[in-house]
Structure formats: C-alpha cells, structure tokens
Chimera marker file (.cmm) of the C-alpha trace (Angstrom):
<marker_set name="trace">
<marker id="1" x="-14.828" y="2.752" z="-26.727" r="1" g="1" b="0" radius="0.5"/>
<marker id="2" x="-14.387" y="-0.256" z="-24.924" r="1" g="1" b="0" radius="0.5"/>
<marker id="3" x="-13.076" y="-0.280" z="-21.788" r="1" g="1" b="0" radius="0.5"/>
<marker id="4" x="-11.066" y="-3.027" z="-20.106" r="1" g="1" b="0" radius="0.5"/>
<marker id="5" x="-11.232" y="-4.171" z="-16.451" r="1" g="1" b="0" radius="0.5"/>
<marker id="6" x="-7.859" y="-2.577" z="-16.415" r="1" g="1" b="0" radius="0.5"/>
<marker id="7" x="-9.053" y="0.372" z="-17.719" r="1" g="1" b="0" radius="0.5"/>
<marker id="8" x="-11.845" y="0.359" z="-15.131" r="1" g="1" b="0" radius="0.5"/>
<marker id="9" x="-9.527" y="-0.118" z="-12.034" r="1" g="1" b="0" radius="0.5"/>
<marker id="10" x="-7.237" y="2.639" z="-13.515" r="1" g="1" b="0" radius="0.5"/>
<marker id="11" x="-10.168" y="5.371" z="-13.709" r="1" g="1" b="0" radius="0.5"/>
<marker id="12" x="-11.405" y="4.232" z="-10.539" r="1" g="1" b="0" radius="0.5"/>
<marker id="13" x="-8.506" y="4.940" z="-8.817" r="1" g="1" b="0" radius="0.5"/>
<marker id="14" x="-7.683" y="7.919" z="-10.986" r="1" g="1" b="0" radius="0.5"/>
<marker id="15" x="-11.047" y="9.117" z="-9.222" r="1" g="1" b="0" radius="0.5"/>
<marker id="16" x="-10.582" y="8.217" z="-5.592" r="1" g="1" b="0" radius="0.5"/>
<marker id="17" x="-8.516" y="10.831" z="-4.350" r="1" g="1" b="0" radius="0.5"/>
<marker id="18" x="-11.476" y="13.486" z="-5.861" r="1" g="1" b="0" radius="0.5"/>
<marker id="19" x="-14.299" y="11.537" z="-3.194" r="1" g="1" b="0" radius="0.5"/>
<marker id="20" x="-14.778" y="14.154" z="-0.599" r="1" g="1" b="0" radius="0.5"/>
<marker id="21" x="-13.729" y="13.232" z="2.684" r="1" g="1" b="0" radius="0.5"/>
<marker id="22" x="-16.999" y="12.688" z="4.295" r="1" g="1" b="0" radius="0.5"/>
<marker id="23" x="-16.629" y="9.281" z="2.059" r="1" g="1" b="0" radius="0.5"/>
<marker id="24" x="-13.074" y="8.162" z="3.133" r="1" g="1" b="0" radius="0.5"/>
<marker id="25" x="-13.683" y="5.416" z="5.675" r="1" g="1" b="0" radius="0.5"/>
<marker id="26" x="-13.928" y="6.338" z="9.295" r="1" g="1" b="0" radius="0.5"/>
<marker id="27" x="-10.579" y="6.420" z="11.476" r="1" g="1" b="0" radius="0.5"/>
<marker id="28" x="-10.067" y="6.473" z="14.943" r="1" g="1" b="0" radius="0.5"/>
<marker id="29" x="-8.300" y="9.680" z="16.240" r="1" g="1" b="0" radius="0.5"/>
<marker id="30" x="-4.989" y="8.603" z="16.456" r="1" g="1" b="0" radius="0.5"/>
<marker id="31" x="-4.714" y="6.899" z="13.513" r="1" g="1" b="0" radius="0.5"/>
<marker id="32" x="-2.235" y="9.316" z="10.694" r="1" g="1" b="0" radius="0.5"/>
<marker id="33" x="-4.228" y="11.067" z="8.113" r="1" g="1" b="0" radius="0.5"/>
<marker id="34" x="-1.620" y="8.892" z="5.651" r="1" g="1" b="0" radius="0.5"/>
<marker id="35" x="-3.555" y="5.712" z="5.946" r="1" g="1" b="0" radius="0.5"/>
<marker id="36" x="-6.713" y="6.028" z="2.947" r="1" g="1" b="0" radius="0.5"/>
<marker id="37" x="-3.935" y="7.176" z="0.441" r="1" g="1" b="0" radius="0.5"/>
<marker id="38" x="-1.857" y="4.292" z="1.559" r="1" g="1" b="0" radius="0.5"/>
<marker id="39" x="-4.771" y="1.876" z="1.520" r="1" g="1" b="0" radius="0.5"/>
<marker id="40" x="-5.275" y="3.095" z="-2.369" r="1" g="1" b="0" radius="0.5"/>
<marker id="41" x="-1.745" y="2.654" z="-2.819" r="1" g="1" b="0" radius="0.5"/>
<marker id="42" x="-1.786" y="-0.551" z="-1.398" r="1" g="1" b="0" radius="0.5"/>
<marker id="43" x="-4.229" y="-2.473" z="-3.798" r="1" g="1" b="0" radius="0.5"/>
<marker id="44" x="-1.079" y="-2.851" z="-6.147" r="1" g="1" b="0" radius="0.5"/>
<marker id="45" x="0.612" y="-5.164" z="-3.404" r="1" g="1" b="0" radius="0.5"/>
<marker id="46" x="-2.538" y="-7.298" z="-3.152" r="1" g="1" b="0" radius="0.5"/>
<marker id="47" x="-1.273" y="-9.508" z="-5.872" r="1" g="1" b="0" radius="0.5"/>
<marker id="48" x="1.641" y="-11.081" z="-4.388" r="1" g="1" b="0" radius="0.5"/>
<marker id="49" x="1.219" y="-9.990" z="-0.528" r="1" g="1" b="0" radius="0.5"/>
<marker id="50" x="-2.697" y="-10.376" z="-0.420" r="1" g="1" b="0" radius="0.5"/>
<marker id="51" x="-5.167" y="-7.215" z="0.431" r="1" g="1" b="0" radius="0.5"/>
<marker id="52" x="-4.210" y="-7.329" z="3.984" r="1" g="1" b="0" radius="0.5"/>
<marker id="53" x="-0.378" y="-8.606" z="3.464" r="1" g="1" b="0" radius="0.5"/>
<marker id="54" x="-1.009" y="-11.514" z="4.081" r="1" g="1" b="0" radius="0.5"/>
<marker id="55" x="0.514" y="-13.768" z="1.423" r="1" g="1" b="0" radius="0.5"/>
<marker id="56" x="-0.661" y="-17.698" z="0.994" r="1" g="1" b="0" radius="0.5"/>
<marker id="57" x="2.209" y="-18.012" z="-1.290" r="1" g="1" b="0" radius="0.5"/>
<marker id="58" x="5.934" y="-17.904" z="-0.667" r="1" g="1" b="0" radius="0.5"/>
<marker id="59" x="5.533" y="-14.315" z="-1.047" r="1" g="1" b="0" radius="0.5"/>
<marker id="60" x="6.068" y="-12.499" z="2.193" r="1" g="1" b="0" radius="0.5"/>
<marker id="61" x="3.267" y="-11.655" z="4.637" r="1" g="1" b="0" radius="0.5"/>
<marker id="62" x="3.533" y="-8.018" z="6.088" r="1" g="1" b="0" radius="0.5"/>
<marker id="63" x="0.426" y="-7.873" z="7.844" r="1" g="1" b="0" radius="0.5"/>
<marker id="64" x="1.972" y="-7.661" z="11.246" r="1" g="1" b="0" radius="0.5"/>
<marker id="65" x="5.049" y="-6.181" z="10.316" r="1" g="1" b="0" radius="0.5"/>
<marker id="66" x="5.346" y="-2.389" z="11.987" r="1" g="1" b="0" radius="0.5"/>
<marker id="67" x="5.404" y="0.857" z="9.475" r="1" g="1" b="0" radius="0.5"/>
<marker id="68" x="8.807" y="1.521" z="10.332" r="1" g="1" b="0" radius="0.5"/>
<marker id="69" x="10.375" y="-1.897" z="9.390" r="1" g="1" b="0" radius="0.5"/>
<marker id="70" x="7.964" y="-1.756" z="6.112" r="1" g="1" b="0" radius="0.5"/>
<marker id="71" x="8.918" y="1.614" z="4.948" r="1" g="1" b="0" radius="0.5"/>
<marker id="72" x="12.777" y="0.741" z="5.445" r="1" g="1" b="0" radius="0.5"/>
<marker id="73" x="12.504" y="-2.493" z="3.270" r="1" g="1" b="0" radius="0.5"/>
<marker id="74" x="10.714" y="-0.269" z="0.505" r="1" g="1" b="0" radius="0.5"/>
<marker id="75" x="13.225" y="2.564" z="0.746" r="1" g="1" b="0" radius="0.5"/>
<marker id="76" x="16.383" y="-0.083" z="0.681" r="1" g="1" b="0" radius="0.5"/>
<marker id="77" x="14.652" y="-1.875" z="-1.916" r="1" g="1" b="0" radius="0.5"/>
<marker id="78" x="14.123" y="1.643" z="-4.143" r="1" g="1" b="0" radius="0.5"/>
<marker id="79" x="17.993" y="2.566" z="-2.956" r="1" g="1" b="0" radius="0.5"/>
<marker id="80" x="19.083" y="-0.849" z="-4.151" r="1" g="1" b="0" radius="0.5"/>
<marker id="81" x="20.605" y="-1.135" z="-0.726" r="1" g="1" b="0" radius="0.5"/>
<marker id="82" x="18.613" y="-4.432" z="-0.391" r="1" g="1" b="0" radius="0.5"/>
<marker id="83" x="18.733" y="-7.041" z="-3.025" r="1" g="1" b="0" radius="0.5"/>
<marker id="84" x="15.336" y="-8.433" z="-4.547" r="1" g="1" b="0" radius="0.5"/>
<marker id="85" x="13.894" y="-9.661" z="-7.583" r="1" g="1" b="0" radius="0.5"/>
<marker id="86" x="10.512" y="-7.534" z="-8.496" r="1" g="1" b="0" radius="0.5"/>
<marker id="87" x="10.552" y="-5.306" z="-5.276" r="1" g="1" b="0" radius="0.5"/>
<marker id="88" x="13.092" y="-2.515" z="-6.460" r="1" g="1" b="0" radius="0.5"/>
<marker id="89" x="11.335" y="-2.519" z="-9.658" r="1" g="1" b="0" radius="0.5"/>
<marker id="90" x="8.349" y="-2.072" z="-7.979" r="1" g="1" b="0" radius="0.5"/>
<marker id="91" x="9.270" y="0.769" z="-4.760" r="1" g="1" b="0" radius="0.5"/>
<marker id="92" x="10.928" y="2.524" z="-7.721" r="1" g="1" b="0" radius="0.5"/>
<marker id="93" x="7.579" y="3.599" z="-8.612" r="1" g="1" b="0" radius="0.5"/>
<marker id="94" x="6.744" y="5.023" z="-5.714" r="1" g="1" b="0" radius="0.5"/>
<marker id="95" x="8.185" y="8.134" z="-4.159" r="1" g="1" b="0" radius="0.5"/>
<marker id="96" x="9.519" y="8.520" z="-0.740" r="1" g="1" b="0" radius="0.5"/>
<marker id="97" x="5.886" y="9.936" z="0.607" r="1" g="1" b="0" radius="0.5"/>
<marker id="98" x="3.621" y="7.311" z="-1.525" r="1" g="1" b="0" radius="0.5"/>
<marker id="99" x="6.001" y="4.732" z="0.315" r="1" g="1" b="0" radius="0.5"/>
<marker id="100" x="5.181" y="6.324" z="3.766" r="1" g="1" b="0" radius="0.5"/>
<marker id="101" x="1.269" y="6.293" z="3.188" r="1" g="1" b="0" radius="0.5"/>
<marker id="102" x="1.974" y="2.226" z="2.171" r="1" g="1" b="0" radius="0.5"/>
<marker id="103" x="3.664" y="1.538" z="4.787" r="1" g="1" b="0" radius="0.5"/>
<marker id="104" x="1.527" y="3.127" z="7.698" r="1" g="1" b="0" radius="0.5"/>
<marker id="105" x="-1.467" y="1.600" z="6.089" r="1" g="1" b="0" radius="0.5"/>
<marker id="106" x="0.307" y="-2.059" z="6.540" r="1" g="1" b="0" radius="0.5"/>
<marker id="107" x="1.810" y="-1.150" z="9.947" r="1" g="1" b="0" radius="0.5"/>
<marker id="108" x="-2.401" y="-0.056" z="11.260" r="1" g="1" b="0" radius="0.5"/>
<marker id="109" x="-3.175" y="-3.062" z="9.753" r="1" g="1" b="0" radius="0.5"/>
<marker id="110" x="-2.378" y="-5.655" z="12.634" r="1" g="1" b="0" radius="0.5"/>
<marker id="111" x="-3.348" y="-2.953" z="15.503" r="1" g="1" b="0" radius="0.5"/>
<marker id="112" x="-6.982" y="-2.489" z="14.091" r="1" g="1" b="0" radius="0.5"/>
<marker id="113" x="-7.786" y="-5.934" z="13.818" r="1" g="1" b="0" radius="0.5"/>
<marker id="114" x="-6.973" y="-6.810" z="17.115" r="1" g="1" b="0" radius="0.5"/>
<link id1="1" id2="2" r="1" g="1" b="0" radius="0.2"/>
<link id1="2" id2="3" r="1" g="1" b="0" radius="0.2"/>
<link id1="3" id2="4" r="1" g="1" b="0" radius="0.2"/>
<link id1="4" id2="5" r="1" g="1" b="0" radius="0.2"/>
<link id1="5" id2="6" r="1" g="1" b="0" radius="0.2"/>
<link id1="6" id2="7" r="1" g="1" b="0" radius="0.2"/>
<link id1="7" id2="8" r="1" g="1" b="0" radius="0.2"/>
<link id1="8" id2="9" r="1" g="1" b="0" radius="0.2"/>
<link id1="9" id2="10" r="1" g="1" b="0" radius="0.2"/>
<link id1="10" id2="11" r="1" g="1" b="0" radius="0.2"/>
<link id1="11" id2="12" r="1" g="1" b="0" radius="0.2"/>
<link id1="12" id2="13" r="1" g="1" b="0" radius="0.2"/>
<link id1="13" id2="14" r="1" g="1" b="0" radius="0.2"/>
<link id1="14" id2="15" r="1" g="1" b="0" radius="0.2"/>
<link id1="15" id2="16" r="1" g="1" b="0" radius="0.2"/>
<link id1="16" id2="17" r="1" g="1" b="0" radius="0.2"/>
<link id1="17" id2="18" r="1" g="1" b="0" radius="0.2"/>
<link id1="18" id2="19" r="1" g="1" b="0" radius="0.2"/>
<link id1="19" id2="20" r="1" g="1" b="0" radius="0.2"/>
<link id1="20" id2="21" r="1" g="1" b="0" radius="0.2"/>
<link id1="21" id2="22" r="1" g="1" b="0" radius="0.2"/>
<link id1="22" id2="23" r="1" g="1" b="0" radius="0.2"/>
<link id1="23" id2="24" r="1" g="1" b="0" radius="0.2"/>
<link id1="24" id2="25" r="1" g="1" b="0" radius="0.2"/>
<link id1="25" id2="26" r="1" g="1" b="0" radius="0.2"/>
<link id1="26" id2="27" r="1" g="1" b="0" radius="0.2"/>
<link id1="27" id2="28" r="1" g="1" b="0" radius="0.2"/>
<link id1="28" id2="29" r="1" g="1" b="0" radius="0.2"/>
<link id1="29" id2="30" r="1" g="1" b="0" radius="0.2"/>
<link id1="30" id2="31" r="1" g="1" b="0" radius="0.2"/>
<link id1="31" id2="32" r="1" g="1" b="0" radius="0.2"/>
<link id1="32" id2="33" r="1" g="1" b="0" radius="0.2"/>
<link id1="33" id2="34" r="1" g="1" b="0" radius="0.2"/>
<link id1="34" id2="35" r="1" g="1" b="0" radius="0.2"/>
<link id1="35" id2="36" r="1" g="1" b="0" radius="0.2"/>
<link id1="36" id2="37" r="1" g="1" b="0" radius="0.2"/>
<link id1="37" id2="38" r="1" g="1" b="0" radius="0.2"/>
<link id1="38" id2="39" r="1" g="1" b="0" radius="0.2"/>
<link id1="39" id2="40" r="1" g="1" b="0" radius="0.2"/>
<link id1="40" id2="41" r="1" g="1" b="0" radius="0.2"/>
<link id1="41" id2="42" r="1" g="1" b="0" radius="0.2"/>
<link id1="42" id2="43" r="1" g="1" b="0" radius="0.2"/>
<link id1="43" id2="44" r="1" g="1" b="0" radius="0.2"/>
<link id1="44" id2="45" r="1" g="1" b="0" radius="0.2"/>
<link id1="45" id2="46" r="1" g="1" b="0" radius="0.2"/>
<link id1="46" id2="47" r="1" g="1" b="0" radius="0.2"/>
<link id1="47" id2="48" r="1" g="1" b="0" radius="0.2"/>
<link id1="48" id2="49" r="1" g="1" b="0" radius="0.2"/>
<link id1="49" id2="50" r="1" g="1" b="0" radius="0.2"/>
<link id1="50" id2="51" r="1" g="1" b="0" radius="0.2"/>
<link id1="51" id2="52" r="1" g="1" b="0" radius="0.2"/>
<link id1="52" id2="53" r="1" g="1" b="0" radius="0.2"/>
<link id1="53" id2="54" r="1" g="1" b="0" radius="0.2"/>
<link id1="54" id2="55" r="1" g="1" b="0" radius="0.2"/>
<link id1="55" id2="56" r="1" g="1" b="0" radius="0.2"/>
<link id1="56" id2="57" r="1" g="1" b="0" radius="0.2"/>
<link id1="57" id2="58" r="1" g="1" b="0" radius="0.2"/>
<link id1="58" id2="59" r="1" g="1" b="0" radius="0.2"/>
<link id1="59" id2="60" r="1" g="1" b="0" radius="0.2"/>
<link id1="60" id2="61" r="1" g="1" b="0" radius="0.2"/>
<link id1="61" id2="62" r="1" g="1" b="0" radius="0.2"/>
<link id1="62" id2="63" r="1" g="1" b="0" radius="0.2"/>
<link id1="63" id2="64" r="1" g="1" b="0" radius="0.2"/>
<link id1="64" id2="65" r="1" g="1" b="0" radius="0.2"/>
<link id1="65" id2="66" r="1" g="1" b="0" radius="0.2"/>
<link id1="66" id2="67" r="1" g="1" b="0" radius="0.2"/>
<link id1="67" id2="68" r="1" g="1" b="0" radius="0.2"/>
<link id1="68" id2="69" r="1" g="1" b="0" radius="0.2"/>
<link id1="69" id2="70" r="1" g="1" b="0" radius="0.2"/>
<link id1="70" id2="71" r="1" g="1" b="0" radius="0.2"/>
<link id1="71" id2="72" r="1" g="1" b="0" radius="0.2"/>
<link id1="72" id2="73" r="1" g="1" b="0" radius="0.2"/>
<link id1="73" id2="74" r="1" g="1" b="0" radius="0.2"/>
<link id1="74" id2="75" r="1" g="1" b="0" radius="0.2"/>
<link id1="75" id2="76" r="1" g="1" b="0" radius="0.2"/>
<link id1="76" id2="77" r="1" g="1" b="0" radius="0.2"/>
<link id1="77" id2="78" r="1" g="1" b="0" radius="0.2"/>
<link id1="78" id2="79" r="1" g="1" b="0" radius="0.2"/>
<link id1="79" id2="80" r="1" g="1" b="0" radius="0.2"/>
<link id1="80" id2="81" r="1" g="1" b="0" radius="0.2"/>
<link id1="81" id2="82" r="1" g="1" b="0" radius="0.2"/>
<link id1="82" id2="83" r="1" g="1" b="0" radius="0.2"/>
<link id1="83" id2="84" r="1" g="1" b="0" radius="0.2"/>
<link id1="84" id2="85" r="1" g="1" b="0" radius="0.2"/>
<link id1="85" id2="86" r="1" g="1" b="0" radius="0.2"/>
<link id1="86" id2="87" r="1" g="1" b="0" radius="0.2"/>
<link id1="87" id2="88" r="1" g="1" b="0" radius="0.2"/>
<link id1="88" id2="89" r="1" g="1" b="0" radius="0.2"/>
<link id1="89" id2="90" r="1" g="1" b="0" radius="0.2"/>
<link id1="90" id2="91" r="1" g="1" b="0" radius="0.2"/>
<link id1="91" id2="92" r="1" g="1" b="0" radius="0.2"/>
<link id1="92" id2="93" r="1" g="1" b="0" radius="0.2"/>
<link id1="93" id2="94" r="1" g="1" b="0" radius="0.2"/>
<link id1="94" id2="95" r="1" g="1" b="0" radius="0.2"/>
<link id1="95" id2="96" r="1" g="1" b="0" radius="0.2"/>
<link id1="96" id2="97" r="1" g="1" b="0" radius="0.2"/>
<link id1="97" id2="98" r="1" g="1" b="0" radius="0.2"/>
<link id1="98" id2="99" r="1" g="1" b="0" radius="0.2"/>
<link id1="99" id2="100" r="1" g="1" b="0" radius="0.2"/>
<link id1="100" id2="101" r="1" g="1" b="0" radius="0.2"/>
<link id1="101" id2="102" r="1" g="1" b="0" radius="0.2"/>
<link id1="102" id2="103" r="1" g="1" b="0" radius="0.2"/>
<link id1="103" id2="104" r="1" g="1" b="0" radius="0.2"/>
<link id1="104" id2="105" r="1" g="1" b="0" radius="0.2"/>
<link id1="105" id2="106" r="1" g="1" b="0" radius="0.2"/>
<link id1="106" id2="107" r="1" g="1" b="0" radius="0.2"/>
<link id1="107" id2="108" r="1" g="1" b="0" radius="0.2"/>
<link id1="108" id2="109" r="1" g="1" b="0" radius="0.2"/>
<link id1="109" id2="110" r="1" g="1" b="0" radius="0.2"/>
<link id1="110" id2="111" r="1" g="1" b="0" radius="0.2"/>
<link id1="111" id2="112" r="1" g="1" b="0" radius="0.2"/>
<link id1="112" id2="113" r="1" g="1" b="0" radius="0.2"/>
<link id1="113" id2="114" r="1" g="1" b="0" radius="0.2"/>
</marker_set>
C-alpha cells in the first residue's frame, strides 16, 4: 500500500486526538481547554489564511481578530447569513462546537504572542 502525503496528514490527524494529554502543548491557566482541538482544526485554514491567520494573499488575515467576531463570521457563513465564495462551503463542515475550538484557537492567537 502506498500511502500519499494526503494520506499521511489524514492518519496523523486521525491520531492526534488519541496522544495523551501529557503531550498536548503546555497552556497557561486561563487559557480554554478548546484551544489544541482548535489548533488541529485549524491546519485546514492554513492554506488560504496562513498557520497563524495571517494571509500574504488577498485572503483575509484573522490573526488578531477576537474569538467572538471569528466564530460569528463562521456561524453566518455556515447559516448562509453572510455571503462568500468557499467559506460556507467550508464552515459547513464543521459543527457549531468544532467552530468554537477554531475560533478560540485564532482569537489566543494575537494575546500569546504578545
């Protein structure tokens, strides 16, 4: 069987969730217990928005943006509420929780790297 790179990032993060927590990277105290699943979740917005949101394209940065305003975009996007071109298609896949754990890993994203 040959496997293909997409094959290998699929198992790998078909196996992630099964690491025991001692592995998961350390958080400080405050930070919610949603952010690792929503930093796995967030390797599929990499392409466009970059790994840390933020885009050198005329994609949109989110790095910066807050959890709340992220998870509203997704959920208007999924609701069709707000118009787009890929990003209903995409928040579609997601459900309302996975979108959560996205968007609190984005929101952290400017407060621990300052």
């Amino acid at each position: 069987m040959r496997l293909t790179s997409k094959g290998v990032v699929i198992a790998a993060l078909a196996v992630l969730p099964l690491l025991p927590a001692g592995m998961a990277r350390a958080q400080a105290p405050e930070q919610s217990k949603s952010i690792p699943r929503g930093e796995i979740l967030s390797l599929s917005c990499a392409g466009c928005h970059g790994t840390d949101g933020k885009s050198e394209s005329i994609i949109p940065t989110i790095y910066g943006r807050s959890a709340e305003y992220i998870e509203s975009a997704l959920l208007d996007f999924k609701s069709g509420a707000r118009p787009s071109t890929v990003m209903g298609r995409h928040a579609k896949g997601y459900s309302d929780e996975e979108i959560h754990q996205i968007a609190e890993y984005f929101g952290s994203l400017s407060t621990m790297n300052n």
